[in-house]
Each structure stands twice: as structure tokens, then as C-alpha cells.
C-alpha positions as CSV (number, residue, x, y, z in Angstrom):
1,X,0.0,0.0,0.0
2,X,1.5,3.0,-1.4
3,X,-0.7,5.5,-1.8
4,X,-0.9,8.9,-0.5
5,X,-3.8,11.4,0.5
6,X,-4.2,14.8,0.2
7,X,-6.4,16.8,2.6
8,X,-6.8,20.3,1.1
9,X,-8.3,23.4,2.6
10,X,-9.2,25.2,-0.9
11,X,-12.0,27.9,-1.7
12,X,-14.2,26.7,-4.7
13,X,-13.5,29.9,-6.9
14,X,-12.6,29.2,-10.7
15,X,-9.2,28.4,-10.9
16,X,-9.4,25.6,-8.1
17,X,-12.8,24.1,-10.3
18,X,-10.3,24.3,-13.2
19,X,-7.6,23.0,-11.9
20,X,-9.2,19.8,-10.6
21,X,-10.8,19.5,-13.9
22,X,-7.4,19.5,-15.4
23,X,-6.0,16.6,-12.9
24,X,-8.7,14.9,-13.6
25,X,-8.5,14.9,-17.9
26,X,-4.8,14.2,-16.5
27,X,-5.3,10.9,-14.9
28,X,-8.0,9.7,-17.0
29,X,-5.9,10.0,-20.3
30,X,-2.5,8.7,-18.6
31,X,-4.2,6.0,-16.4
32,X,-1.7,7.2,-13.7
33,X,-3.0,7.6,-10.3
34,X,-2.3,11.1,-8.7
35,X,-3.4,9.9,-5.2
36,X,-6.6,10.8,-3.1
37,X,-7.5,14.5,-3.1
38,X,-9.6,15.2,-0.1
39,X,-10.9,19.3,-0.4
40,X,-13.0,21.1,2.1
41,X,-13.7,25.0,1.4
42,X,-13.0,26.4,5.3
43,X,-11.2,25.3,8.2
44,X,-14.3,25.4,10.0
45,X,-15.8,22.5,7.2
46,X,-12.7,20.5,7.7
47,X,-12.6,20.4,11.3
48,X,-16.8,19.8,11.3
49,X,-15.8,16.3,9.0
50,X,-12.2,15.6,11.0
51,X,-12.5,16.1,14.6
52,X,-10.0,15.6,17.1
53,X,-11.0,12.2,18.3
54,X,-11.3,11.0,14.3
55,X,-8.0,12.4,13.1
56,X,-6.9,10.8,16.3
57,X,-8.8,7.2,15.1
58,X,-6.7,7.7,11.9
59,X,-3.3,7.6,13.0
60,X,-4.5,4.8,15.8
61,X,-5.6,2.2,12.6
62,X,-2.4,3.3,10.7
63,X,-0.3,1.7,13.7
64,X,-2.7,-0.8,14.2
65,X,-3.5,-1.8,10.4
66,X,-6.8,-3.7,9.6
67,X,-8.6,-4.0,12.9
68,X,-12.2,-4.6,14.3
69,X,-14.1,-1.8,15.7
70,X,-14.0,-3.4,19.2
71,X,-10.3,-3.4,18.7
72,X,-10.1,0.1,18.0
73,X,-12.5,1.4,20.5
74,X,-9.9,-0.5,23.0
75,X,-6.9,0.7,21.6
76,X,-8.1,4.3,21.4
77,X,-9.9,3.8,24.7
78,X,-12.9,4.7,24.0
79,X,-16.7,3.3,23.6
80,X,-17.9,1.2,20.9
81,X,-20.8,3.4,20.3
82,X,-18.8,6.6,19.4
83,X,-15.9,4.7,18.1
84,X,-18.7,3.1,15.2
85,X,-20.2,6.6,15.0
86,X,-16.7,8.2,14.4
87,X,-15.3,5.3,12.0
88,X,-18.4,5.5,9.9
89,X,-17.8,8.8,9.3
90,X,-14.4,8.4,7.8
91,X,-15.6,5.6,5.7
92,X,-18.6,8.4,4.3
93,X,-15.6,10.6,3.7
94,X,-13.3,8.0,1.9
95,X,-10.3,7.5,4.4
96,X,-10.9,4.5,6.0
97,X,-12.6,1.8,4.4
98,X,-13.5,-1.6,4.9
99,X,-11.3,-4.8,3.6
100,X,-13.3,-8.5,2.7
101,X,-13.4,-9.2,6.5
102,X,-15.2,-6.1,7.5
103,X,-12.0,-5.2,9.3
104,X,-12.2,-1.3,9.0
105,X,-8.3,0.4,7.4
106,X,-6.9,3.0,6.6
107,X,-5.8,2.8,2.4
108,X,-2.7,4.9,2.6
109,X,0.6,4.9,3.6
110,X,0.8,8.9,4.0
111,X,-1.6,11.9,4.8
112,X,-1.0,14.8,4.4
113,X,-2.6,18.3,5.0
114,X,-2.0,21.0,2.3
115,X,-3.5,24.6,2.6
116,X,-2.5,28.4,2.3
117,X,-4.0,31.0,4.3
118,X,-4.9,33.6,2.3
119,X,-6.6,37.3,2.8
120,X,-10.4,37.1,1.7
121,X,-11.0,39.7,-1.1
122,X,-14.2,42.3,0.2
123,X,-17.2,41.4,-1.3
């Protein structure tokens, strides 16, 4: 497992629409994969989807690898119930699915956060 995710904090203005458009004509016509692109608009929207305790689930099931929710929840030390809640989340959002066991994963060997803060422009 080689593959890397990118979690980007990125306004949806015209250039960024474009740009993805571009990457994706890119990849479809090369076949190449250019990784997992993960964009939310606002910190505020990123930190709503990735919460402490979820980013915190991530790196536990990177050290862990493929591992039952019980498993986590114990590891993590936490309940079941919020645990499930949490990890169902991050499978809605793409970063941790589920292998042929139903052992929940996360599919990439790297994360990583890009963003630029950036004056807003007056409306």
C-alpha cells in the first residue's frame, strides 16, 4: 500500500474548479493515479468532517493496520458506540474503508494536509 492522501483546505473559486478538472482529464488519459484529493472550502468545514478524536482514530488504525471496531475502540480507549459513529464517518468521507473481512483500514501509507491562508478579497 502505497498510496498517499491529500487533505486540502481550498475555496471553490474558478481556478481551483479548473484546476481539478485538469488533474482529472490528466489521470483519466494517462491512467496514472495522482493519489486521493480530499478538499473542504473552510477550516471550519474541515474540522466539522475531522474532529480531534477522528484524526486521532486515523493515525491509531495506521499503527494498528486492519482491525475490528472493538479493537479500535480499546486501543483508542474509547466506547464502541462513538468509536462506530466516528469510523463510519471516515468511511462516508473516503479514508478508512473496509477490507473483505469487515475489518475497517486506513488505504494509505501517507496523509497529508495542504492549505495556504490567504486574505479574503471584500465582497
Amino acid at each position: 500500500m502505497r498510496r498517499t492522501a491529500t487533505i486540502r483546505i481550498e475555496r471553490a473559486t474558478r481556478s481551483a474548479l479548473e484546476r481539478g478538472a485538469r488533474q482529472f482529464v490528466s489521470a483519466w488519459r494517462t491512467g496514472r493515479d495522482r493519489g486521493s484529493h480530499f478538499t473542504f472550502e473552510s477550516p471550519a468545514a474541515l474540522f466539522r468532517s475531522l474532529t480531534p478524536a477522528r484524526w486521532t482514530a486515523i493515525e491509531q488504525l495506521q499503527a494498528l493496520g486492519p482491525s475490528t471496531l472493538r479493537g479500535l475502540a480499546r486501543a483508542l480507549g474509547r466506547d464502541v458506540k462513538s468509536v462506530h459513529r466516528d469510523v463510519h464517518a471516515l468511511i462516508a468521507l473516503g479514508l478508512v474503508t473496509k477490507d473483505g473481512k469487515g475489518l475497517v483500514l486506513v488505504p494509505f501509507s501517507r496523509i497529508r494536509t495542504e492549505f495556504d491562508l490567504l486574505p479574503r478579497k471584500a465582497a
